[in-house]
C-alpha positions as CSV (number, residue, x, y, z in Angstrom):
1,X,18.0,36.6,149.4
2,X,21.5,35.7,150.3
3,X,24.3,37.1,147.5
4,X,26.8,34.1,147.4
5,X,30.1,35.1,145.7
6,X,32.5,32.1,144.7
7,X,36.0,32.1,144.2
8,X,35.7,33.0,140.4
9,X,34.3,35.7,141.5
10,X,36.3,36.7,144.0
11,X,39.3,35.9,141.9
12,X,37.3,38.2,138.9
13,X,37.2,41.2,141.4
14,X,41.0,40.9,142.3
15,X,42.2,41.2,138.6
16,X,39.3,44.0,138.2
17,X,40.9,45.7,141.0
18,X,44.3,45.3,139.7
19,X,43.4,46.5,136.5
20,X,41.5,49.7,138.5
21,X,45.1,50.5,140.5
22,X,47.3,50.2,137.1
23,X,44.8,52.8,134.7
24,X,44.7,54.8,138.4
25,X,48.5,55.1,138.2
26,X,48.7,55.5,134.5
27,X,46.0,58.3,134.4
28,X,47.7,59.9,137.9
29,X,51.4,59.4,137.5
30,X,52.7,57.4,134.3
31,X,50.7,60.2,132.1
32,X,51.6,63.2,133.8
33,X,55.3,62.1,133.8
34,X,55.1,61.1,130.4
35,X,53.5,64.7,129.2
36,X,57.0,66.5,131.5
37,X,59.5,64.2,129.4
38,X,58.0,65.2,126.2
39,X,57.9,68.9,127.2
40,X,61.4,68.5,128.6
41,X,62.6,66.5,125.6
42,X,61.8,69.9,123.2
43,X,63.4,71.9,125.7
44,X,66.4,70.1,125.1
45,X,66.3,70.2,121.4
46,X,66.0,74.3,121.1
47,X,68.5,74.4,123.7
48,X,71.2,72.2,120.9
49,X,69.6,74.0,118.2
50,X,70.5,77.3,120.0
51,X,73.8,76.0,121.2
52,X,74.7,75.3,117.6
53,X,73.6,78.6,116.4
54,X,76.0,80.0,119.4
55,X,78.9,77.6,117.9
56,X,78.0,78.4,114.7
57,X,78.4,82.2,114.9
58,X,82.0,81.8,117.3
59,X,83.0,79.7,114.1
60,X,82.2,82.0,111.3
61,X,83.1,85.1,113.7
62,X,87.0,85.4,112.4
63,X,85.7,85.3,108.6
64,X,83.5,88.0,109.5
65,X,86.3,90.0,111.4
66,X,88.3,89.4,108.4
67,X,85.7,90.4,105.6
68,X,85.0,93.2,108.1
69,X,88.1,94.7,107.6
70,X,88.5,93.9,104.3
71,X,85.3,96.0,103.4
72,X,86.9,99.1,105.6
73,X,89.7,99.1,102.8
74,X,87.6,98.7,99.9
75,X,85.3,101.5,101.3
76,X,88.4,103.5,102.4
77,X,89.7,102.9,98.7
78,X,86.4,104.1,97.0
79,X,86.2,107.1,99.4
80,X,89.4,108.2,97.9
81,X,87.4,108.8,95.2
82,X,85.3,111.5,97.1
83,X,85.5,114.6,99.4
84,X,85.3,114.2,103.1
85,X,81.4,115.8,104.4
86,X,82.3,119.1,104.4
87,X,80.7,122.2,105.6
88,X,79.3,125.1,103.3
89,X,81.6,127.3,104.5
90,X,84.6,124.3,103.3
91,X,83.2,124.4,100.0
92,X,83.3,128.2,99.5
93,X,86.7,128.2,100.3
94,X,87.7,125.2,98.5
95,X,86.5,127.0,95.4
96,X,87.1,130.5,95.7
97,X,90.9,129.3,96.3
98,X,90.7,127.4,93.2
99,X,88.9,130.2,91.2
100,X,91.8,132.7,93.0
101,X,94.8,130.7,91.5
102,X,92.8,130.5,87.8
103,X,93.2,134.0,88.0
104,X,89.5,135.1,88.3
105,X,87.3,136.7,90.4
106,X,84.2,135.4,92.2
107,X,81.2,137.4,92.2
108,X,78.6,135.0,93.4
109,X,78.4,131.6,95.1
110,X,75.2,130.2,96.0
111,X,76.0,126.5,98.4
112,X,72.5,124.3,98.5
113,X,73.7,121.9,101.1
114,X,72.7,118.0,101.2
115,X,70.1,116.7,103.1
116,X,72.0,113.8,106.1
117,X,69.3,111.9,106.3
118,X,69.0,110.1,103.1
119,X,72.3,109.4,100.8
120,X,72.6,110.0,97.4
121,X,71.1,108.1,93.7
122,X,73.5,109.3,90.7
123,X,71.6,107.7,87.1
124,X,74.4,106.5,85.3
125,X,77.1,107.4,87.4
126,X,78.9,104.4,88.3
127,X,80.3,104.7,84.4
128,X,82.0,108.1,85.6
129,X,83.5,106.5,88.5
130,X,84.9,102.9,87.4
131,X,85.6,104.6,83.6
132,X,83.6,102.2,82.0
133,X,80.1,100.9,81.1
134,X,78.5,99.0,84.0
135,X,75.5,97.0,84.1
136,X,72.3,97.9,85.8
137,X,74.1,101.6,86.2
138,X,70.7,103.3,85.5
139,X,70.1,104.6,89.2
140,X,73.2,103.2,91.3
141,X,72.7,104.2,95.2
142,X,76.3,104.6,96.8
143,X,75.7,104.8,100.4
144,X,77.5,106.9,102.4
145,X,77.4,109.6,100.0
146,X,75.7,113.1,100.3
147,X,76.2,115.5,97.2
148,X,75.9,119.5,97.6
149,X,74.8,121.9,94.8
150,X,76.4,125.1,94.1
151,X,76.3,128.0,91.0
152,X,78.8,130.3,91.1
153,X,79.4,133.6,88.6
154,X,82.9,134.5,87.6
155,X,84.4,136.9,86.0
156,X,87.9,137.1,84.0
157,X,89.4,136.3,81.1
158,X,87.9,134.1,78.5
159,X,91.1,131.8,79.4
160,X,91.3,131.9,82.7
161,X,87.7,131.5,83.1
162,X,88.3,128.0,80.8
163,X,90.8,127.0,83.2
164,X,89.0,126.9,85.7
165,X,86.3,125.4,84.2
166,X,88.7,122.6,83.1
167,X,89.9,122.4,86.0
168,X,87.0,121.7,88.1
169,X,85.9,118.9,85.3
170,X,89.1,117.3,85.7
171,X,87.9,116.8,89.3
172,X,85.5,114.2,88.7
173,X,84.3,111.8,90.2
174,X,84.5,114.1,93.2
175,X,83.1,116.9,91.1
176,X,80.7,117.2,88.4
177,X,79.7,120.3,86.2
178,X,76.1,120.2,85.8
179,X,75.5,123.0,83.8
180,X,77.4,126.0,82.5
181,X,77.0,129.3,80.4
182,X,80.0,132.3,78.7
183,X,78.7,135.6,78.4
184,X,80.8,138.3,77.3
185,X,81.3,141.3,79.4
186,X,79.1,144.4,78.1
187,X,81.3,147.5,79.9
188,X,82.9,149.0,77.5
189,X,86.1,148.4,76.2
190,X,86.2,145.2,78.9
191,X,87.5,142.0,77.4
192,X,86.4,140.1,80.4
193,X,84.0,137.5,80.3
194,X,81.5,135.7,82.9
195,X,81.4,132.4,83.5
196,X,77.8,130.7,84.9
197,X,78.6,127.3,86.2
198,X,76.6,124.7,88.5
199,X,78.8,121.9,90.3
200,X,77.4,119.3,92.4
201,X,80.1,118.1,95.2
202,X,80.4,114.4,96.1
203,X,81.3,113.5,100.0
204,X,81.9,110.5,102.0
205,X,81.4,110.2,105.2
206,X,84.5,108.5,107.7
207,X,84.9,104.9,107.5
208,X,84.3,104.5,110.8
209,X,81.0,106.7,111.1
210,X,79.8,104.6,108.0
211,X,80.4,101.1,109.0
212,X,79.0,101.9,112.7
213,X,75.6,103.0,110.7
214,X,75.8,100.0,109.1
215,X,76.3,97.6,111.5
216,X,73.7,99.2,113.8
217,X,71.1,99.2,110.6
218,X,71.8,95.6,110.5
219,X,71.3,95.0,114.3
220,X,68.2,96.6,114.3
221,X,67.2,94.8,111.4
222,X,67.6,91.3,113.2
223,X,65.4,92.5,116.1
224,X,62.7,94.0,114.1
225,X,62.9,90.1,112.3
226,X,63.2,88.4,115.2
227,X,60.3,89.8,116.7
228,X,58.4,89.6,113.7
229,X,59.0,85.9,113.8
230,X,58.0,85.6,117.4
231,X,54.4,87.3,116.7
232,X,54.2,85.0,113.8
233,X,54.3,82.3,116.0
């Protein structure tokens, strides 16, 4: 049995063949290619999107220099406000020199220094410090602020003993009597008193210290986000 092929035939196979070349090179080549221009095509776009982050943040950087160094005087100007972080030994002197020039003696000082690793939560504080009611003042955290404890006995007379008392009240907001208590002397003949007063001290620490803590908080916190993004996805 002899196959006999005619032209239609033949010309059938040609365009079949044609056909088989082009979905060859569409399969082989065109779709390949076409899957690296996409890919490359979103390689392009995070690259503007980054670029115009980049721009961006060299735009805004001289507002942030500025507001930068704005915030250093406004911190500097609050600090005022406040002792330098002192040491124990600082604050004994500090206030036996004030208790020596009231006139009194010091009998007993006990310092409870403040703990540098976490800053300080006055309730109702920020009233003391801006002089008058403030809203939401209930618990107001001022960072960069430690406070240290100290009671300390005197002795002397009744007014010299309220001198210094008064004196150490005027100190506020740097200062704060917490608690105090007059008992009269019981030697004989003595017209002394003894004064029991707790103070808390509030110190600041440096501009500088404080805004390099903060700027390296905030670093830190831009990692920890970015990689939290990056797991995400």
């Amino acid at each position: 049995m002899t196959l006999k092929v005619t032209e239609r035939d033949k010309k059938i196979l040609i365009v079949l063949g044609i056909v088989l070349v082009i979905l060859g090179l569409t399969v082989g080549i065109l779709m390949p290619l076409a899957e690296d221009t996409q890919e490359l095509s979103e390689k392009i776009t995070e690259a503007e999107i980054e670029k115009q982050e980049k721009e961006m943040k060299v735009v805004s950087l001289p507002g942030i220099r500025t507001r930068e160094e704005q915030s250093q005087k406004d911190l500097a100007a609050m600090q005022d406000k406040y002792y330098p972080v002192m040491k124990s030994v600082e604050i004994d002197r500090m206030m036996t020199n004030t208790a020596v020039n009231c006139g009194i003696q010091v009998t007993n000082m006990d310092i409870k220094m403040p703990d540098f690793t976490a800053y300080t939560t006055l309730p109702n504080y920020s009233d003391l410090v801006y002089g008058t009611e403030q809203e939401n003042s209930e618990n107001t955290a001022f960072d960069g602020m430690y406070t240290a404890s100290l009671t300390m006995n005197m002795t002397g007379s009744r007014e010299n003993l309220q001198a210094m008392l008064d004196v150490t009240v005027s100190q506020n907001p740097r200062q704060r009597v917490t608690d105090f208590s007059w008992q009269k002397n019981q030697k004989e003949g003595s017209s002394e008193y003894t004064l029991s007063m707790s103070v808390e001290i509030y110190m600041y620490e440096d501009v500088e210290t404080y805004v390099q803590k903060q700027l390296l908080g905030a670093v830190l916190g831009d990692a920890e986000a970015e990689e939290s993004s990056e797991t995400e996805e």
